[in-house]
Every structure is written in C-alpha cells, then in structure tokens.
C-alpha positions in Angstrom: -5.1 -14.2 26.7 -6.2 -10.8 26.8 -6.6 -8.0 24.2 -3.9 -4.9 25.2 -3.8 -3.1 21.7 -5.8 -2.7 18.4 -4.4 -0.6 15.7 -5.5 -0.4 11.9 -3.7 0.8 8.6 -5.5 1.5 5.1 -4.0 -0.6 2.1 -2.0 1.5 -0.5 -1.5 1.1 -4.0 0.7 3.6 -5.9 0.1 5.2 -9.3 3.9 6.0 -10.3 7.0 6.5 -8.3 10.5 6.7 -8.4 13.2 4.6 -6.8 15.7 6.0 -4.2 18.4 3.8 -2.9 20.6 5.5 -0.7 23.3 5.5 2.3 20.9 4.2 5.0 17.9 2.5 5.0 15.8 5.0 6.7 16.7 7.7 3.6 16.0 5.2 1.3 12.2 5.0 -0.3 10.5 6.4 -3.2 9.2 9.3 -4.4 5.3 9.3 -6.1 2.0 8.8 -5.6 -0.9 6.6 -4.6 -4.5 6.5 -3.1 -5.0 5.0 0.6 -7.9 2.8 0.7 -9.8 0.6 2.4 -10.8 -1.8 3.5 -8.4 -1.4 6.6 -6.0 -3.7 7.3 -6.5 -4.8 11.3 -4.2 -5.6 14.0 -5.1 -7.1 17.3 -1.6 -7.5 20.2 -2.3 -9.8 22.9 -0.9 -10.7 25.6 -0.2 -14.4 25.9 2.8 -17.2 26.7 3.8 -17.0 23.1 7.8 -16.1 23.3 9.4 -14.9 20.6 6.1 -13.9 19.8 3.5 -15.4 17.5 2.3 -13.7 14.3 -0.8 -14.6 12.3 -2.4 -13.3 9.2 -5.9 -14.5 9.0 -5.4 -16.7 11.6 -2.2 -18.4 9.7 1.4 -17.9 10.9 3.4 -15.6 9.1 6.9 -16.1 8.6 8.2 -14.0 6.1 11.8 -12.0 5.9 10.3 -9.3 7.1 8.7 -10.3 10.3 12.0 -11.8 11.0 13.9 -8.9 10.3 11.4 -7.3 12.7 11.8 -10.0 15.6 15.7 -9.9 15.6 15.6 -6.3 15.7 13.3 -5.8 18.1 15.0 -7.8 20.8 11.6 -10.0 20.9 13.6 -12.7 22.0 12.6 -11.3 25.7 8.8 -10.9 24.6 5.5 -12.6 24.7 2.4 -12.1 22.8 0.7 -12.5 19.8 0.2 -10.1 17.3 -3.3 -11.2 14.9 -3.6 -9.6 11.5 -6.9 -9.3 9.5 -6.8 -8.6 6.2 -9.8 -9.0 3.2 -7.5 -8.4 0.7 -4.7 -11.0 -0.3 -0.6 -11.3 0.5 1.4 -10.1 -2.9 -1.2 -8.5 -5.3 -0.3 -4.7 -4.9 -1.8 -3.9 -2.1 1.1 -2.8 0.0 -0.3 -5.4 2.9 3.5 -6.1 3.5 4.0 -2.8 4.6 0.8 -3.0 6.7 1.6 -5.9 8.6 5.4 -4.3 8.9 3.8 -1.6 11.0 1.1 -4.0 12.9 3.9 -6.5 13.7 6.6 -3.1 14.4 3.7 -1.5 16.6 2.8 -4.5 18.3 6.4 -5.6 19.2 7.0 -2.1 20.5 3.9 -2.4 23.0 4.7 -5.8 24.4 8.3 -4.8 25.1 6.7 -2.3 27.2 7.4 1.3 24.7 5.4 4.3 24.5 3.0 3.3 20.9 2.9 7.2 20.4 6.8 7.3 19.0 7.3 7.2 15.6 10.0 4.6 16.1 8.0 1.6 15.0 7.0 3.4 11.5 10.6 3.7 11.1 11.6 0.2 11.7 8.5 -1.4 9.9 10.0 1.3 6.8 13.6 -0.7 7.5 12.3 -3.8 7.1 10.4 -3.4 3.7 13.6 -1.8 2.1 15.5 -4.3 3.1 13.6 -7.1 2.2 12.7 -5.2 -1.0 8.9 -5.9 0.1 8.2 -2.1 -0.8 9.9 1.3 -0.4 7.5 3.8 -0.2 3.9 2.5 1.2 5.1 2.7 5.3 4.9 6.4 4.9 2.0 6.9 2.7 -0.1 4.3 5.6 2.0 6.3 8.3 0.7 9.7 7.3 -2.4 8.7 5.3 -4.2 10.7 2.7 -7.0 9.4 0.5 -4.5 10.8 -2.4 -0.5 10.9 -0.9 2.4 12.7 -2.7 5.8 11.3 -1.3 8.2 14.5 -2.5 10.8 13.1 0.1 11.9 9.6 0.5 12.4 8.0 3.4 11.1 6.8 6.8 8.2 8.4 8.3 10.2 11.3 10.0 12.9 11.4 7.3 10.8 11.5 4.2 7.6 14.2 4.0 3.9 13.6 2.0 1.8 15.7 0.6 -1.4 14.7 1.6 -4.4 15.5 -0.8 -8.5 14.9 0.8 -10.8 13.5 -1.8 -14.0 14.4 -1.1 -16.3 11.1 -0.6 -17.7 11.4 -4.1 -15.6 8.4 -5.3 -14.9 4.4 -4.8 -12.3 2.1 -6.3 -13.1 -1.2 -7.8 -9.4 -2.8 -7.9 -9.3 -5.8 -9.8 -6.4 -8.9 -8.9 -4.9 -9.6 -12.5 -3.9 -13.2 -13.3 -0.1 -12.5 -13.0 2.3 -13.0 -10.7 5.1 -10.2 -10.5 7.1 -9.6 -6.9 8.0 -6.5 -5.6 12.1 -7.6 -6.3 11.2 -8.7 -9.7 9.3 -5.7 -10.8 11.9 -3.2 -9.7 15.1 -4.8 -11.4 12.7 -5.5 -14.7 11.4 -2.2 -15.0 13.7 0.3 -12.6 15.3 2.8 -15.3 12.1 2.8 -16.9 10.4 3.4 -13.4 12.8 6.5 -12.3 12.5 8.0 -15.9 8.7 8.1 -15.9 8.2 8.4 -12.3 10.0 11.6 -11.9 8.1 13.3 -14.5 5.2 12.5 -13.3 5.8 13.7 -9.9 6.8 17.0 -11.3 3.8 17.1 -13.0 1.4 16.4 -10.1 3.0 19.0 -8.1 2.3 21.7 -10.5 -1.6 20.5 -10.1 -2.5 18.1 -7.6 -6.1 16.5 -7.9 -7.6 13.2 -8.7 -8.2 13.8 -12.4 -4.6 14.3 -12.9 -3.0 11.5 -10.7 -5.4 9.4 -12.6 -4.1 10.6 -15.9 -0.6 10.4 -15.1 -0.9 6.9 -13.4 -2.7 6.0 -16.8 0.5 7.2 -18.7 3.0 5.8 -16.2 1.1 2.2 -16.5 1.2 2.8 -20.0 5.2 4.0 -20.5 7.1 1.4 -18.3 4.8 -1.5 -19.6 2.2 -2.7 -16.3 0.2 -3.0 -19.3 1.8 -5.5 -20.8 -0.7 -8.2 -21.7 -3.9 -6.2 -21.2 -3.9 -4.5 -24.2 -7.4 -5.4 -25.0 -8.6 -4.7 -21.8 -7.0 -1.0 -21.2 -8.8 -0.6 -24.8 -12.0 -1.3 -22.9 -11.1 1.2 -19.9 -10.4 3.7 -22.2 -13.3 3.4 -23.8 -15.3 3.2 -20.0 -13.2 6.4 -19.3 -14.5 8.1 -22.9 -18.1 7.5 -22.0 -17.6 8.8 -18.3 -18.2 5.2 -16.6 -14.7 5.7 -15.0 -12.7 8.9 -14.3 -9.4 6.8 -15.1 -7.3 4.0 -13.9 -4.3 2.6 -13.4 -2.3 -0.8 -13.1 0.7 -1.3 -10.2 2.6 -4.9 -9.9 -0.9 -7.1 -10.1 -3.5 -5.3 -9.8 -5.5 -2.9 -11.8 -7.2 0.6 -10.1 -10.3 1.7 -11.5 -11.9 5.2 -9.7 -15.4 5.6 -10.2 -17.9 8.0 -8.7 -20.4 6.4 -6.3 -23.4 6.6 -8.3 -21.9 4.8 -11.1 -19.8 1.8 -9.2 -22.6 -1.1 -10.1 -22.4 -0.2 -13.9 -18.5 0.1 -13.5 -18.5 -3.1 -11.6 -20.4 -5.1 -14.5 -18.5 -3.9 -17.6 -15.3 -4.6 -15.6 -16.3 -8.0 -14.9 -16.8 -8.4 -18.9 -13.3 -7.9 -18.6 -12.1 -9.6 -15.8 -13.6 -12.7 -13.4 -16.0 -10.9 -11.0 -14.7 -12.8 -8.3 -11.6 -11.2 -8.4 -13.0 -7.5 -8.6 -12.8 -5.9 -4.9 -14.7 -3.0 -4.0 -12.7 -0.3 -2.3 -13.3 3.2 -0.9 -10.7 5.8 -0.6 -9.5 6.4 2.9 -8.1 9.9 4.6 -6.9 8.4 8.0 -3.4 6.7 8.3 -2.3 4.5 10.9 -4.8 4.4 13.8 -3.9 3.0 17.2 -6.6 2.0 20.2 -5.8 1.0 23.5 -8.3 -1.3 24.6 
C-alpha cells in the first residue's frame, strides 16, 4: 500500500452567520464570518485493494451520511484506496471537521478515480454533501479559500460563493474550549434559524464597513450573546468579560459547543489558567490562527 496523495485543511469555527437555502445545493451556504485555525486537519490517499474505498478517522472507519453521499456520487463503486484522516481535535464540537473530512474524502476520491486534484470540482462536491446532510453550510469555502479571518459575502460552493479574506498578523492564538453540551449542526439551525439570519446579517454589514479582529470579536461576542450560544454560561461569559476588561483576552465567542477565546501570544499561559478556573483544562485546546486553506502534496 503506497502513499499517492497528502492534502491538509485548517479547522474553522464561525463567529456569526446567516442561513441561505436556495434552488440548488451549490448556491446554498451561509453568509458570515470565522477564523481558520489550526491545528490542521490531515489527509493521507493510498493506494490499496480497498473497493468502494475505505475511510478512517484516526484510524477508525467513518461512516457517516456524508461520506456516503460522497461515495455514491463519486462513482467510487469503480475505485480502490483508502483515504486516512488525522485529526487532534474531536468529531461534532464546532470545529467544522465535517467539512474537513468532506474535502479530504471529495479530494481523495477525485485522485483515485484518476482526476486532475487541481479542479475545484471536489470543493464543490465536499460543499454538496455538507448542505445536504446539514453537517454545515458555510465552512467548505472558508477551508477552500482560507484566511486566518474569512468573510463569506456570497454563499455558496467554492466557485459560486466569494470570501473576503482578512491576514492576521501572528501576534495572536486561540485557546477554544469543548463545552459540556451536546448541540448538532441540524438541531442548532431549526432552534435558533430566525434568530440566526436576524443577527447574522447585521453583523455582516457591520464587519464589512470595518474588517479587523477587534470587531469580528466584538460582533461574535454580541451574536453569541443575541441568539442565545450563551445559554447556560452565564457565569462564565461574566468571567470572560471581565478577562476581556483587564486585557487578558481581546474577546471571544461561543459557536454550537465550543467556546473561542483570542489572546495575544505573550499572554496565552495566564489566559490558559483563568480559563481552566472556568472550564476543565483537559478540555481547553490550544489553537493558532491559520492563513493557508486547503493544501494538496503529491508525494
């Protein structure tokens, strides 16, 4: 069995967004916000006897509706290989490592039946799958494209839809904490859509009219705050606040289940242990902002 491809994408975790459903799912996204981050999600294709072929996510099979929305519509019936997918950060937090094994697994199937890896045809079908498993709607693009700080002004599939990208200057980490709640993508966006599209839009507007880190951070803060991702933490965002008041943190924001603290880099070890006050440290990751969006190697 013998390595043919490596290709990497950054985790994504939005600060607000809005919801676009439309004719087709290759229009269909969201329109927002988020940081790209790693630590880099990492694919390995190989070429082995595995037909249809075999998908792993640290080194466990992975069968999900959207790899199998993948395999059927790749025509992978005709394939072998195996497609291996590292992650450090966990399945169903916030992360938007759906959407980054939906572009491994869309990638890798495109190489093993033979394609040219340099189309953007993968992006779009790895986009196709997340909207119509409701896995996510807007991270394919924003991982596509990359951007330490993304604006998604058009919805859509990477070709249809357009980012903004914004570079952050390396002055700045992320300590994202897991919170101990369990709300799925499907869930989240029937519980809290109008509230999401309301709030969402605003805040877009409002980014566009000045775009740097200090304001996504304070408009996230509000978005968090105004369709209720706070729900439960109300003694905790007390804390942040205060953290943000004293200049610990320059702000924060909570998506699905996790929480996103930015902190500059000579203040992360003092952030880290007043946020694990808070919160267990164990489930405290430490994360750096990432430029760079999809990267592919041949080997």
């Amino acid at each position: 069995m013998s390595e043919a491809l490596r290709l990497s994408v950054p985790i994504h975790i939005t600060g607000f967004w809005r919801i676009h459903i439309e004719e087709s799912l290759e229009s269909s996204g969201s329109t927002g916000a988020g940081l790209n981050m790693g630590p880099r999600v990492v694919g390995r294709i190989l070429r082995s006897g595995h037909s249809p072929p075999r998908i792993l996510l640290n080194g466990t099979p992975l069968d999900t509706c959207m790899t199998r929305y993948l395999l059927l519509n790749s025509g992978s019936e005709k394939v072998s290989g195996t497609i291996e997918i590292a992650s450090r950060v966990p399945l169903g937090a916030g992360f938007a490592l759906s959407a980054a094994i939906s572009l491994i697994t869309s990638y890798g199937l495109h190489y093993l039946k033979g394609r040219d890896v340099g189309e953007v045809r993968p992006a779009v079908d790895a986009h196709n799958a997340e909207v119509y498993c409701r896995t996510g709607l807007g991270d394919v693009i924003a991982q596509y494209y990359g951007g330490s700080l993304e604006i998604r002004v058009k919805p859509g599939a990477p070709g249809y839809g357009r980012t903004v990208r914004i570079r952050v200057d390396g002055r700045y980490k992320a300590l994202v904490v897991v919170l101990r709640r369990r709300l799925d993508t499907p869930t989240m966006l029937r519980s809290y859509g109008p509230l999401i599209n309301r709030y969402g839009g605003e805040a877009l507007r409002a980014l566009l009219r000045r775009p740097t880190l200090k304001n996504f951070l304070e408009l996230s803060r509000s978005f968090s705050s105004s369709v209720g991702m706070f729900k439960g933490l109300e003694e905790a965002v007390g804390q942040l606040d205060s953290m943000v008041e004293d200049g610990v943190l320059e702000g924060f924001y909570v998506k699905k289940n996790v929480l996103v603290a930015v902190v500059r880099n000579e203040l992360v070890e003092e952030a880290f242990d007043r946020l694990a006050v808070l919160f267990s440290p164990s489930s405290i990751y430490r994360c750096w902002l990432e430029d760079e969006g999809l990267r592919i190697e041949k080997v």
